[in-house]
N, C-alpha and C positions, 0 to 999 in steps of 0.2 A: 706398744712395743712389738705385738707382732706385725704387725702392719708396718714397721720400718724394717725387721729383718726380711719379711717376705719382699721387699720390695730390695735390699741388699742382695737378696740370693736371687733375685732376676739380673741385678745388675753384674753377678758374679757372672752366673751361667750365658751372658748376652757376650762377655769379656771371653770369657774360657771357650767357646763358640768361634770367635773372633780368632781368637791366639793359635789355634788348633786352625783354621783355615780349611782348606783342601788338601791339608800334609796326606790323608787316605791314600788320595789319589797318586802320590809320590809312591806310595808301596810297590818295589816291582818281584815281578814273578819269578819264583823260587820252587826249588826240587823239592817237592811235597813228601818225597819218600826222606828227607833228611830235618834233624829239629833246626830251629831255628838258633840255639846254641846246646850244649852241652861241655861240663866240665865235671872236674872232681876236686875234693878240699876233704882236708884234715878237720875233721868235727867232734864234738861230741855225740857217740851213739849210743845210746843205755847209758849205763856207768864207765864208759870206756871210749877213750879216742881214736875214732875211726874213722873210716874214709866215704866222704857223702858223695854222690853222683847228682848233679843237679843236670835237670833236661827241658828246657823251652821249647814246646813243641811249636811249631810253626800252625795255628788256628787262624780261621778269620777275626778273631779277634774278639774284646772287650764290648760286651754289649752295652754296658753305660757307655763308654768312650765314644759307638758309634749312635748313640741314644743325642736326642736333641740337647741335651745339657753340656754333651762332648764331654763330658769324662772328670776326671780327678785334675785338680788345677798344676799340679806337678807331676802327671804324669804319662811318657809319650810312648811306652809297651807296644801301642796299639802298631805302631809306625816297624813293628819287627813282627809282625801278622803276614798271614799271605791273603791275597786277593780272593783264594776261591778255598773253601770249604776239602780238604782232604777226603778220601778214603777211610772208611775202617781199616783196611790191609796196608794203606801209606804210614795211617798213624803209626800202627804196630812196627812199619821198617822202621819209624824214625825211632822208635821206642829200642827195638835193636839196634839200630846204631851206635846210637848214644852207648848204650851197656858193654859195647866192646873199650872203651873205658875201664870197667872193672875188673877184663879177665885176668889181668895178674894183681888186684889187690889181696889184701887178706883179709880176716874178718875182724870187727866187728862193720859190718856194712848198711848205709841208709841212700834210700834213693829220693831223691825230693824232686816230683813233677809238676811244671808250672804252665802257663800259657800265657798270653797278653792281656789275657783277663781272667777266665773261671774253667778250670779241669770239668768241672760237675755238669756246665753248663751244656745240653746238648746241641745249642746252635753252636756253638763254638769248635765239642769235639763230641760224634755219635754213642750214645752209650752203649752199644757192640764196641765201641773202640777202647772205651775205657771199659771195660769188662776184660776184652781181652788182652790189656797190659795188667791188669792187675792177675789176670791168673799166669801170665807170666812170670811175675813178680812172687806168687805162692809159688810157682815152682823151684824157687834159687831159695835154698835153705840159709845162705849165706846173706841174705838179706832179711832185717831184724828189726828195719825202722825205715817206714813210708810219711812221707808229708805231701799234701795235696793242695795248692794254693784253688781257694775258691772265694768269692762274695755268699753272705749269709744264704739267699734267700735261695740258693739254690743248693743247700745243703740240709735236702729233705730226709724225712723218715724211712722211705723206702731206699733210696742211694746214699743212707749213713748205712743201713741195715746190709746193703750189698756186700758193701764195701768191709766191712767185719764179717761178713760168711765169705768170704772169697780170702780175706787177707789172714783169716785166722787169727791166733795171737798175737799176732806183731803188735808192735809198737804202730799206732798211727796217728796222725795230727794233720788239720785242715788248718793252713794257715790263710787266716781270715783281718784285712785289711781294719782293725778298727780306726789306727792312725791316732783318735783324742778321744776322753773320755766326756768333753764338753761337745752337745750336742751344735750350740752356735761355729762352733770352732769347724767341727766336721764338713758343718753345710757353709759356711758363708768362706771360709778359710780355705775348705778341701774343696768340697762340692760331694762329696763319698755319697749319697745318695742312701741312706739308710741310719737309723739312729740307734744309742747305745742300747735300747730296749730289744731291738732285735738282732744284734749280736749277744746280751745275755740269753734270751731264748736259744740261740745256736749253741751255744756255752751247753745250757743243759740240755739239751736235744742230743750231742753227741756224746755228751759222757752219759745218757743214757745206753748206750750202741758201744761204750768202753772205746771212745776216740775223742782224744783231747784237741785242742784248739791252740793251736798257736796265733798269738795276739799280735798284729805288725804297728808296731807304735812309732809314732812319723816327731822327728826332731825338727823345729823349725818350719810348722805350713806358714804360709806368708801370713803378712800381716801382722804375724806377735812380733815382741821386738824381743832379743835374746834372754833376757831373763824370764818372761811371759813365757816363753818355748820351753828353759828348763823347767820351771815349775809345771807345765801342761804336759809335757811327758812322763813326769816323777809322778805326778795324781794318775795318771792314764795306766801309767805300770801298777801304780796300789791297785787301783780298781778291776782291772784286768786281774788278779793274781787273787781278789777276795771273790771274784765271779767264778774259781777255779780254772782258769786255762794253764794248761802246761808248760806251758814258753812260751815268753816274752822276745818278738825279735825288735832289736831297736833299728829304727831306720834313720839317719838322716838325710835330710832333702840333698839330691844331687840336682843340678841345672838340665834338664830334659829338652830336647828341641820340639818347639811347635807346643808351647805349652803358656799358658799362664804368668808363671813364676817365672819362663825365660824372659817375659814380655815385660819383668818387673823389673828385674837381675840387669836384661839391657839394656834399661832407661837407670840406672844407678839405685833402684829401688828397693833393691831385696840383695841381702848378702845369704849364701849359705851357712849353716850354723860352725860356728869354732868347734876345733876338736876339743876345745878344752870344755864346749858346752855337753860335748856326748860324754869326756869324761864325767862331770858332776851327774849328769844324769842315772849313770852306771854307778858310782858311789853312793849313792844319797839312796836309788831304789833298791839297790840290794840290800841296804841297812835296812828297809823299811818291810820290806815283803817276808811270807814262808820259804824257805829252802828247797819248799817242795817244786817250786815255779823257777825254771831255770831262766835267765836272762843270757840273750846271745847277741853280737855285731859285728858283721862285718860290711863296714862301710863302701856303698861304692860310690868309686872316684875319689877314697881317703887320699886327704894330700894335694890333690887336683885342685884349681881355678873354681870349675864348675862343682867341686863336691865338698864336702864337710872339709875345713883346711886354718889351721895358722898359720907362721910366719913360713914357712917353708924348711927354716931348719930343724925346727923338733917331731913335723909332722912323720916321717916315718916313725921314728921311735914309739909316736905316740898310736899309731895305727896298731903296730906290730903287738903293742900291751893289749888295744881292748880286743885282738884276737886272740890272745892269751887269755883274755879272761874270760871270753866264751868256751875258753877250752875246760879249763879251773874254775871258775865262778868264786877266783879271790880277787876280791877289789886290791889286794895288797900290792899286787903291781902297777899300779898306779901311784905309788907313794915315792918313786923316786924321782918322775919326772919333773922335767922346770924348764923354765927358759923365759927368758926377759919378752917375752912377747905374752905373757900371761899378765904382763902388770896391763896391758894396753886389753885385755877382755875382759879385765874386771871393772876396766875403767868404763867399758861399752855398759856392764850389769848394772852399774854405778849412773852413770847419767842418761842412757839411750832415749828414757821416755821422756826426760825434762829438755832432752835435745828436738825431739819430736815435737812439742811441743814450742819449741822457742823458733824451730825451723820448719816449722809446716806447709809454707808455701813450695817448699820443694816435695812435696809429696800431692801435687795437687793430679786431678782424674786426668787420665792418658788419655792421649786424642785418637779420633780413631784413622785408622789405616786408610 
């Protein structure tokens, strides 16, 4: 058995290599002093609905992504990187930038800093740099809650330790890419490059340093067929939530360019997950989990072609609730929705693998390029 997934997860990583191409090379040169996005959203902050600031800083990028495996099989971040390595004093302009966004919010305020692969990382961003946005960030009394997207293994002892002497009390979480709680799932399916043993270790690594982990749980990696997917997210969220992390974000798969799952998506092979399948998901783990693990989504490209979607007519409605219920963390708004295009997803949970099976010839290996 090992010897046929070893030999699956070449054939993955030889595809996802493939699918990803020379898109790199497509990255053009951008104003290092500015992030690569920045926005703001109505969140929960503490106990209180407040206003987050999210910042993409502009890095070289994802070091799996440019690692010979080429990356996560849905996802193409890397492709919104710049070509050359920033400054310490670039980061920090982009880091003010981005913050003149908040000067008329009010409090309660959270800032969430991401990049195209790992904050922590210092090929990616120097740690002078991330040093000095975080003592930034202690000096705005107004900010209460910090989140830091990073890959475990660079979420060491001495830069958790930093990171809580510099940030003081605050609220902070390293939101850490686990995606499935099934380690086949991760490697043959994601390609995520690390298994659930070493995101537990991170788990208590940080809440030793009093910094929780936010757990990103992926709805729908290729391969499973819709029912497979809810189930593999609804265990992903238990497990994550009994290893202690603080929040849960649920993600579902959007169609990324130069990726994998686009190379599935447009040969007719992969659909994105129905919003009705993030709804179940969202129901079933909140019944199942502590109160103490908040569950949050907000979906991108809800509604969209390329992103988590139904019929088109109930899709916003249905966006709009599980944003609400990242706000509340009451499934109960989700009890009014409907719409005749639910009878045609349950019919997918209902038959999808015995269809799979009866039509297999159309799922046969892609040729190559």
């Amino acid at each position: 058995m090992s010897d046929t997934l070893d030999q699956l997860h070449r054939i993955i990583v030889e595809e996802n290599s493939r699918a990803r191409g020379r898109s790199i090379a497509r990255r053009r040169k951008i104003d290092l002093t500015r992030p690569s996005a920045s926005w703001t959203s109505k969140s929960k902050v503490g106990d209180e609905v407040g206003t987050s600031l999210a910042i993409v800083f502009a890095t070289p990028g994802c070091s799996h992504a440019q690692s010979d495996s080429g990356g996560c099989t849905m996802c193409s971040y890397l492709l919104d990187g710049a070509p050359t390595m920033a400054t310490a004093e670039e980061f920090v302009h982009q880091f003010d930038f981005a913050m003149k966004k908040l000067e008329n919010e009010s409090i309660p305020l959270a800032v969430k800093m991401y990049t195209s692969g790992s904050l922590l990382d210092s090929e990616e961003m120097p740690d002078e740099a991330r040093r000095k946005i975080l003592e930034r960030i202690a000096d705005d009394n107004r900010i209460i809650e910090v989140i830091i997207e990073s890959r475990p293994e660079y979420a060491s002892e001495s830069v958790l330790s930093e990171i809580r002497s510099i940030l003081g009390d605050r609220h902070v979480e390293i939101g850490v890419g686990l995606e499935s709680i099934n380690d086949r799932v991760r490697s043959i399916c994601i390609n995520k490059g690390f298994d659930s043993e070493e995101f537990k270790r991170t788990v208590e690594r940080a809440r030793a340093h009093q910094i929780g982990i936010r757990a990103y749980v992926l709805v729908k990696p290729p391969f499973l067929t819709e029912r497979d997917a809810i189930l593999d997210s609804i265990k992903t969220i238990e497990a994550a939530s009994s290893f202690g992390v603080t929040t849960v974000s649920v993600n579902p798969v959007n169609i990324q360019k130069y990726t994998l799952v686009e190379r599935l998506w447009s040969r007719g092979h992969y659909r994105p997950p129905w919003l009705w399948s993030v709804v179940e998901v969202l129901k079933q783990a909140s019944a199942k989990i502590e109160s103490s693990t908040a569950i949050v989504c907000d979906p991108a490209g809800g509604g969209k072609f390329r992103g988590t979607h139904n019929c088109g007519s109930c899709d916003s409605d249905i966006v709009v609730a599980i944003r609400e219920f990242s706000l509340d963390q009451e499934p109960s708004v989700f009890e009014t929705l409907d719409c005749s295009c639910r009878f045609y997803w349950q019919h997918v949970l209902e038959h999808e693998d015995f269809s799979l099976e009866v039509h297999s010839d159309r799922f046969r290996p892609m040729k190559k390029d």
